[in-house]
C-alpha positions in Angstrom: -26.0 -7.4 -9.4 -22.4 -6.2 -8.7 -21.8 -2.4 -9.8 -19.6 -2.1 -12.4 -16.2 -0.2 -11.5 -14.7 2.5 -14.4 -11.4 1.4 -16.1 -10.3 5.1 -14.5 -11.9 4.0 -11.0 -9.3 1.1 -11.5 -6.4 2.6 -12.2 -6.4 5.7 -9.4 -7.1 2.9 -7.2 -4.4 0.4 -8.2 -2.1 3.6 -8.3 -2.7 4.4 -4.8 -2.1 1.1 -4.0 1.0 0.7 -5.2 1.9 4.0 -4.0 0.7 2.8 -0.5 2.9 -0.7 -0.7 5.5 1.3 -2.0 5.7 3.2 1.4 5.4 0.6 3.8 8.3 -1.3 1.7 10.6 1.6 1.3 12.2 1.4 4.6 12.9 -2.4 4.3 14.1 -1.2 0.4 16.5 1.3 1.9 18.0 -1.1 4.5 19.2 -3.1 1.5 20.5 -0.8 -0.2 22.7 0.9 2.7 24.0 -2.7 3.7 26.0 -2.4 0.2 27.5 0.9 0.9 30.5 1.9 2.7 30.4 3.7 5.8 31.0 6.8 4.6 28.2 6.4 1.7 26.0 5.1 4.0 25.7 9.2 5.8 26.3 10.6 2.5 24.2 13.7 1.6 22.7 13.8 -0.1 21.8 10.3 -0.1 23.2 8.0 -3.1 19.6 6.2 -4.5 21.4 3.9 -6.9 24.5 4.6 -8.0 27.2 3.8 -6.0 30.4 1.5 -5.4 28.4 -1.2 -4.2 30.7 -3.8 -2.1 30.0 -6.8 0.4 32.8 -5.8 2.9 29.9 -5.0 5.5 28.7 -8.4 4.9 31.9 -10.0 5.5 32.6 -8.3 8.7 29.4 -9.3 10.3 29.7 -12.6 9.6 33.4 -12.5 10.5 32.4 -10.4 14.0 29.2 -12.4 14.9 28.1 -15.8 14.9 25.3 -15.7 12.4 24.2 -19.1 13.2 24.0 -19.0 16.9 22.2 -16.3 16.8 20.1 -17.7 14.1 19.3 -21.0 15.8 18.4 -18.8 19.1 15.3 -17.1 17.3 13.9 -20.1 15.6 14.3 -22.3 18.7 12.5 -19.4 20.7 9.7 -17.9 17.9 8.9 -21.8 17.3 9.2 -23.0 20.8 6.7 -20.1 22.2 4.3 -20.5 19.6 3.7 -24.5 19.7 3.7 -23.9 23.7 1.2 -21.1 23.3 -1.0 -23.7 20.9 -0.9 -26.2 23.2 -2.3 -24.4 25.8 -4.4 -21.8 23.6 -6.1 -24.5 22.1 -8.5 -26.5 24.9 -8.4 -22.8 26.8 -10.0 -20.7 23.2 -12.3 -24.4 22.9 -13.9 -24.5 26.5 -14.6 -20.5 25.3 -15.7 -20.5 21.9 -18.4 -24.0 22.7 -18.8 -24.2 26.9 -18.9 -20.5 27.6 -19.8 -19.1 31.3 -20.8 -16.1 32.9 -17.4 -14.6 32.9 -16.5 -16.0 29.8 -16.3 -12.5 27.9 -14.7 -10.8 30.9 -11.9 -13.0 31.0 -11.3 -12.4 27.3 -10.9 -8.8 28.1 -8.5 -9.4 31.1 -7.0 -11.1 28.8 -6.3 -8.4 26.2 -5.9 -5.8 28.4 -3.1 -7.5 29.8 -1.4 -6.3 26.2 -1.6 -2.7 27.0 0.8 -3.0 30.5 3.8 -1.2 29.1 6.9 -4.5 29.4 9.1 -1.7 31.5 6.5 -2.1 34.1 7.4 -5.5 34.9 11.2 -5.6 34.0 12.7 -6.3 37.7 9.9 -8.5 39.5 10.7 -10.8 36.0 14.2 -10.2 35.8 14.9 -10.8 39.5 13.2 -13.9 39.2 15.1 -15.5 35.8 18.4 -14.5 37.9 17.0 -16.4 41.1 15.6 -19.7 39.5 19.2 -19.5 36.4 16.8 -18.4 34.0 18.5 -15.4 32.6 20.3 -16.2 29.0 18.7 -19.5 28.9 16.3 -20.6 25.6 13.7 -22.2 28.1 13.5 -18.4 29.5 12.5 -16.8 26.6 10.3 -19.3 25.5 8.3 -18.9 28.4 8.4 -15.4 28.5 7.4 -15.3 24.9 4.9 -17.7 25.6 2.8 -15.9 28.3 3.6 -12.3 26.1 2.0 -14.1 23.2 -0.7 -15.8 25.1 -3.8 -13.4 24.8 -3.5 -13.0 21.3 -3.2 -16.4 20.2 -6.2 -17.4 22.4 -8.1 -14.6 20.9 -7.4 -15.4 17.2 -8.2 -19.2 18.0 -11.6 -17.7 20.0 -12.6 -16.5 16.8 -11.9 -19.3 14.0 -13.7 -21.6 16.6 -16.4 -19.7 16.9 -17.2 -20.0 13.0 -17.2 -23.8 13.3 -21.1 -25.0 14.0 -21.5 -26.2 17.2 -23.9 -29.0 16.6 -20.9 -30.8 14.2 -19.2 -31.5 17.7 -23.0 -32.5 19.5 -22.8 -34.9 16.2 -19.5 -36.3 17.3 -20.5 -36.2 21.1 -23.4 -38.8 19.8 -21.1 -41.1 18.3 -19.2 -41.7 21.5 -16.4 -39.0 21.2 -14.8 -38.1 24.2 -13.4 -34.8 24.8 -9.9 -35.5 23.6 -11.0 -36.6 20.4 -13.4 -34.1 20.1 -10.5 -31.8 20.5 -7.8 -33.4 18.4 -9.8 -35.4 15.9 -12.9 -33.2 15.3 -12.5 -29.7 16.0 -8.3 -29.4 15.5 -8.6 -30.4 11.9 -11.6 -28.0 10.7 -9.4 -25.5 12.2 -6.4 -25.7 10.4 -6.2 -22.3 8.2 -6.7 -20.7 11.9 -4.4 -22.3 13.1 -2.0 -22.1 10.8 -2.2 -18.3 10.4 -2.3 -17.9 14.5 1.3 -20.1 13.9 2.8 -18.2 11.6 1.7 -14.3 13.1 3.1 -15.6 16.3 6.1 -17.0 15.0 6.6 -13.4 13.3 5.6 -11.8 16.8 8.4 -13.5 18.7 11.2 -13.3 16.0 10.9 -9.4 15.9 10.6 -9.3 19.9 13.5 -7.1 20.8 12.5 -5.9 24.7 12.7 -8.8 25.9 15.6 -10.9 24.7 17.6 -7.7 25.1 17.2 -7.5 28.7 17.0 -11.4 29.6 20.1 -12.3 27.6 23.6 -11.8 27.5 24.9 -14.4 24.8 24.3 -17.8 25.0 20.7 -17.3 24.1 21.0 -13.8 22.6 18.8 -13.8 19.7 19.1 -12.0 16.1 17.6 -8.8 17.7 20.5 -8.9 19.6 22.6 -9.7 16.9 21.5 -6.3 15.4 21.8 -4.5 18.8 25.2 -5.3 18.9 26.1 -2.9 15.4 25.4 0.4 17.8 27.5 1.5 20.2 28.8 4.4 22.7 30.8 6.0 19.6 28.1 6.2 17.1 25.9 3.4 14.5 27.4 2.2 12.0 24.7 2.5 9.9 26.0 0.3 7.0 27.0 -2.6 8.7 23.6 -2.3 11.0 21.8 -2.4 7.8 24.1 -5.4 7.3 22.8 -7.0 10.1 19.3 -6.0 10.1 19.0 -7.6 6.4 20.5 -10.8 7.8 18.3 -10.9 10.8 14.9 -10.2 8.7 15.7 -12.3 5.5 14.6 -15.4 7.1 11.3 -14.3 7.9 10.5 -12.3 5.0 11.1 -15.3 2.7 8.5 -17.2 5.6 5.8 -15.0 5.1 6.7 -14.3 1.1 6.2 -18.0 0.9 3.1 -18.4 3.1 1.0 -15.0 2.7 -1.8 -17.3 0.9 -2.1 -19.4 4.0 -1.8 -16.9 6.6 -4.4 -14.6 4.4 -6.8 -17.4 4.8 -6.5 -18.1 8.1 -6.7 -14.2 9.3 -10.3 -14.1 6.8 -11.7 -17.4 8.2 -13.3 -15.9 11.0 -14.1 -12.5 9.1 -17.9 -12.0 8.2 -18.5 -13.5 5.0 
């Protein structure tokens, strides 16, 4: 029988909470705010909350400075690019793992993750000598691949997990009506997965829009991103704090409203391999 929680219990807990979400959303809060102010507001203390001339000139000269769009079309051809490259091959590699696992099967899962803590500075030049030698600096297909192989560990990982929840004798059931391997994959096992895979999508789709080292140092402008479309609001003399706000709203609306939209998916998918 389920203990029964106070009404007091309740409302410190929903308190801290909100306190708690309030904290972690403040920053993104603030950002909003400031991209409304003028410059001179924007440094103002101490700080104006609320109440000030609130104007869209900041707005205006981004747009009218930058090409929103390019930049826009860069990070959802590379976020969605990487991902469904990284599924394709995450997919058979986390389903030979999770159902025909070897000796070095748990091993390689490590190496996998551990390749996650090698700082990205550490391999700047060997990878940026070699996108200048094969004409894959400021190029989509450059990022996406990069991307890709950055993303790699976790996606297999996450997929690792969801299809090690799915019974293994549903696919020796399959096996016995005659499916082959391929449609054991795509017709069997693909389906079942789908919350896992979904949520693996959309967290890597977040991942590689909000990659910054990267696509600063691999692009210049054709394939310059939105991180670098904020990057560009600093400079030598100073930020410019109100139209980086600006820019930083622009750049992160898109995939706020993504995961605003899809937070009961993706919570699904990151609790379908949790212990129930």
């Amino acid at each position: 029988m389920a203990r029964r929680v106070s009404t007091r219990r309740r409302v410190i807990v929903t308190a801290i909470a909100w306190a708690v979400a309030f904290l972690i959303f403040f920053p993104i809060l603030w950002t909003f705010l400031t991209s409304f102010k003028t410059e001179g507001e924007a440094v103002a203390t101490p700080p104006h909350f609320l109440f000030f001339n609130w104007t869209l000139e900041n707005y205006i000269e981004v747009n009218e400075r930058s090409d929103y769009f390019l930049h826009f079309m860069n990070s959802v051809v590379i976020s969605v690019g990487s991902t469904v490259l990284g599924l394709i091959i995450a997919i058979p590699a986390a389903w030979s793992m999770a159902f025909v696992p070897g000796k070095r099967t748990k091993d390689v899962l490590m190496w996998m993750l551990s390749t996650k803590m090698l700082p990205p500075v550490g391999v700047l030049i060997p990878i940026f000598l070699l996108f200048k030698n094969t004409g894959l600096m400021d190029t989509r297909t450059g990022l996406v691949i990069i991307l890709t192989l950055i993303d790699l560990p976790i996606i297999v990982w996450m997929l690792y997990t969801y299809f090690k929840e799915i019974p293994g004798e549903i696919l020796e059931a399959a096996r016995m009506d005659g499916a082959g391997l391929r449609e054991e994959v795509i017709h069997i096992l693909t389906p079942m997965a789908i919350p896992g895979i979904a949520s693996t999508l959309l967290l890597n789709v977040i991942l590689a829009w909000n990659e910054a080292f990267w696509t600063l140092n691999l692009t210049a402008a054709n394939a310059a991103p939105l991180t670098a479309f904020i990057a560009s609001y600093s400079s030598p003399e100073g930020l410019f704090y109100a139209k980086l706000s600006a820019a930083s709203m622009m750049a992160i609306a898109p995939i706020l409203i993504l995961g605003w939209f899809s937070q009961k998916q993706l919570v699904r998918g990151l609790t379908f391999g949790a212990v129930k």
